[in-house]
N, C-alpha and C positions, 0 to 999 in steps of 0.2 A: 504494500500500500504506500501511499505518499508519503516520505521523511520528510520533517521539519527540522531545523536548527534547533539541537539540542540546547543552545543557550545565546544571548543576542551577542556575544563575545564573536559565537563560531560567524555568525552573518558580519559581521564588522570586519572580521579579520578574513574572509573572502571580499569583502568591497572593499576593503582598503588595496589588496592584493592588486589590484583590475590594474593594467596600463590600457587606456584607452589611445586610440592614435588614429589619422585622419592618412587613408592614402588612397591613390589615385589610379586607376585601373587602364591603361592603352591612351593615356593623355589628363589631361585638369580642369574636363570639365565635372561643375560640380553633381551631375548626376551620378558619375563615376565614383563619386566618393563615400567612404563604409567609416561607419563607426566599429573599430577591431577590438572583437572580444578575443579572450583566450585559447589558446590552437588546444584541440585535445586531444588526449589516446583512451578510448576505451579497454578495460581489459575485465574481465568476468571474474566475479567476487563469490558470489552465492548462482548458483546451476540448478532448479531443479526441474529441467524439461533440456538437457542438453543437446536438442533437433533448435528448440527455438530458440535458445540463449546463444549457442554459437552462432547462428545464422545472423541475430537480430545484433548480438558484438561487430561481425563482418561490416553489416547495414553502416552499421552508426560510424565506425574508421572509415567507410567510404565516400560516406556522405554527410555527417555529422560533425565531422572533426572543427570543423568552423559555425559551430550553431547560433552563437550568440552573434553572429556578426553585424550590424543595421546601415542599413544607408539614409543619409541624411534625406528631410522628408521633401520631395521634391517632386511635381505633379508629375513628370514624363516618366517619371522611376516608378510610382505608385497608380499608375494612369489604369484603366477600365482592363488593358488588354495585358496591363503585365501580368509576368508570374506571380505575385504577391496577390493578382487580385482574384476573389471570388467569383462562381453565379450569383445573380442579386434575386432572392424572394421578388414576386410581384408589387411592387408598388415603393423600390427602394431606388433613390437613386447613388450613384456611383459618389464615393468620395474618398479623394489621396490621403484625406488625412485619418479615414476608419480603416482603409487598407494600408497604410503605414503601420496605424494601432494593432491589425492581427498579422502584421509580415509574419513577424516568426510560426505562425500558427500553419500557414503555409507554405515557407522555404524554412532548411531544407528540406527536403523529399524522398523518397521513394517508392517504389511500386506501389510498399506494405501499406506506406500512407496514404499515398494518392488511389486507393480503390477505395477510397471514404469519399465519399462525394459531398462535400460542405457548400453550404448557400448562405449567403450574407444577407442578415437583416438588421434590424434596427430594434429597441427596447429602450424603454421607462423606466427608472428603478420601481415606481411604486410603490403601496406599501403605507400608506398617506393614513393613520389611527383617522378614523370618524369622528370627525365632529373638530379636528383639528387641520389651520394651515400649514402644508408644508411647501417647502423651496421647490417651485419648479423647475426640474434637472435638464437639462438636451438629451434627447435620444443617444443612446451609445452603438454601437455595434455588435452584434453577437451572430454565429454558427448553427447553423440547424442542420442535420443530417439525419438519413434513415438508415438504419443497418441495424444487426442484431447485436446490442451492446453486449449482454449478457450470456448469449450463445446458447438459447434455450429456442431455436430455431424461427423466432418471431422476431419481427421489426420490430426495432423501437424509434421512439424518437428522441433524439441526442441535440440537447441544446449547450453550446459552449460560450461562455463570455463570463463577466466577472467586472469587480470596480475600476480593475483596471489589466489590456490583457498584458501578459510578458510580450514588452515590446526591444526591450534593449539590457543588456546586463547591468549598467549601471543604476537601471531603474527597480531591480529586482528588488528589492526592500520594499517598493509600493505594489507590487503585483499582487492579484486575487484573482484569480482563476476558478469557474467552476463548470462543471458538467451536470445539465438537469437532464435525467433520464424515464423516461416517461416507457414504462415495461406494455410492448403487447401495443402499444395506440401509436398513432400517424396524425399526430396535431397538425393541422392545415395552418398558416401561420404565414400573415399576409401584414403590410403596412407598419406600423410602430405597436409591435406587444408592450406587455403589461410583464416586467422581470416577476414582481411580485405573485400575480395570477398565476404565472406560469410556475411557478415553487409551490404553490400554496390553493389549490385550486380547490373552490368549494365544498365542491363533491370529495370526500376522504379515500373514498373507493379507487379514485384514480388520481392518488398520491403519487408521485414522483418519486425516485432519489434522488440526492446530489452528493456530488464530490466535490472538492476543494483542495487548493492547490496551486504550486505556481508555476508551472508549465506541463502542463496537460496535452497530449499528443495521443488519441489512440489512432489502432493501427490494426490492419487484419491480416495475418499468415497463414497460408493454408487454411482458410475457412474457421478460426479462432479469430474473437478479437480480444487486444489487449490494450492496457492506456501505460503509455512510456510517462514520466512523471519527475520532473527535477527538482532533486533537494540533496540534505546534509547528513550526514552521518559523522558525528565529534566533528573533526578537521577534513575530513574526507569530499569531494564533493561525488552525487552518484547520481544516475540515472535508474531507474525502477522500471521495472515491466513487471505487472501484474494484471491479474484475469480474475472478473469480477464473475458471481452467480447470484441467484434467488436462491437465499434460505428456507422460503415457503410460510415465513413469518411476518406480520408487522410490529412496530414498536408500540407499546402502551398507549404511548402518549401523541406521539405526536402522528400515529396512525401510517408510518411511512413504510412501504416494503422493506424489510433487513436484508442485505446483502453478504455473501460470503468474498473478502478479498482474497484474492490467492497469490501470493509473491511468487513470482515464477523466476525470473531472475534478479541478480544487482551486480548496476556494470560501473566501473569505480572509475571517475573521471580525472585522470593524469594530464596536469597541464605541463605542454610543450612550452618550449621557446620561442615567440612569433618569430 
């Protein structure tokens, strides 16, 4: 499941770490230019499915090795047709500065990734107690997809966004990440939702879960899906793959399906030398 920093020492002393540096790719202009995170090496800590753990170690030294990297926000860089950007839900339109917000959510890449097919929309926080004014927020961006999150052979539907998404490493202190998963239903989900409603919906019977978290990536292999998940172990930093079920329970209280996490592996993040 997701690690957290064991203590705010361990997160200080990862940000403090960061050299951030500005360089310039086949010439100077400023599209070309990356905010550089940390060069990395994966190597496998914890194994317990060693088809998927090696294969998903290969992925990530192939393609991962430079995850945090961001390019300054610039409309031809983050434009409707680049890589960065999503399909837009009906009734959203395009904007460099929501698909700058989720780049990292989609580069880097791979197959495992990319057979998740995510659509950008837009969302409210929400949430507003009755009978009281609250501050009204700007629509944020958030991910909707259909897949089987759980792997009990039904669609679900997979809402990704948070207060703010991991956009850049240096930012990772403010990130909040989550994943609402709605087991078995196909929410149709058009114009600017309601975050709130969509966590908390009337009806108890079709409670959600959620996950939490500051960089959330799931991914499907061979017909499994799993959510990769970055965080901290003491001094360590690591990458998580774990595969979520239905326990066939809800909680007392708050009425929500239980879930069983399953760590399947943990790949131990070794920074290089840029």
């Amino acid at each position: 499941m997701y690690r957290v920093p064991k203590s705010l020492v361990v997160l200080l002393l990862i940000m403090s770490s960061i050299s951030i540096t500005l360089r310039a790719h086949g010439g100077t202009s400023l599209a070309n230019m990356v905010i550089k995170g940390p060069t990395f090496q994966y190597v496998l800590r914890k194994d317990h499915d060693p088809i998927v753990c090696k294969h998903i170690m290969q992925v990530f030294n192939d393609k991962f090795t430079h995850l945090f990297d961001a390019h300054l926000l610039i409309d031809s860089t983050f434009s409707a047709n680049s890589i960065y950007a999503f399909p837009r839900l009906p009734g959203v339109q395009h904007s460099a500065r929501s698909t700058a917000e989720m780049a990292l959510s989609a580069q880097p890449t791979s197959p495992e990734f990319s057979t998740i097919h995510w659509n950008e929309g837009r969302a409210t926080p929400g949430g507003c107690p009755v009978g009281q004014k609250c501050v009204v927020e700007e629509p944020s961006p958030i991910l909707v997809g259909y897949f089987d999150f759980d792997n009990d052979g039904s669609v679900d539907t997979v809402i990704k966004g948070g207060s703010t998404f991991f956009s850049s490493y240096p930012n990772m202190a403010k990130t909040h990440e989550f994943l609402i998963v709605w087991r078995g239903q196909r929410l149709k989900i058009s114009g600017i939702a309601n975050e709130w409603d969509l966590a908390h919906p009337a009806d108890r019977v079709r409670t959600p879960i959620i996950i939490y978290g500051t960089y959330l990536r799931p991914f499907i292999y061979r017909g499994i899906t799993y959510v990769a998940s970055y965080g901290a172990d003491g001094d360590k930093e690591v990458m998580a793959i774990d595969k979520y079920s239905f326990t066939g329970r809800t909680d007392a209280v708050t009425g929500r399906p239980q879930w069983s996490g399953d760590a399947v592996c943990d790949l131990e993040m070794k920074r290089l030398a840029n």
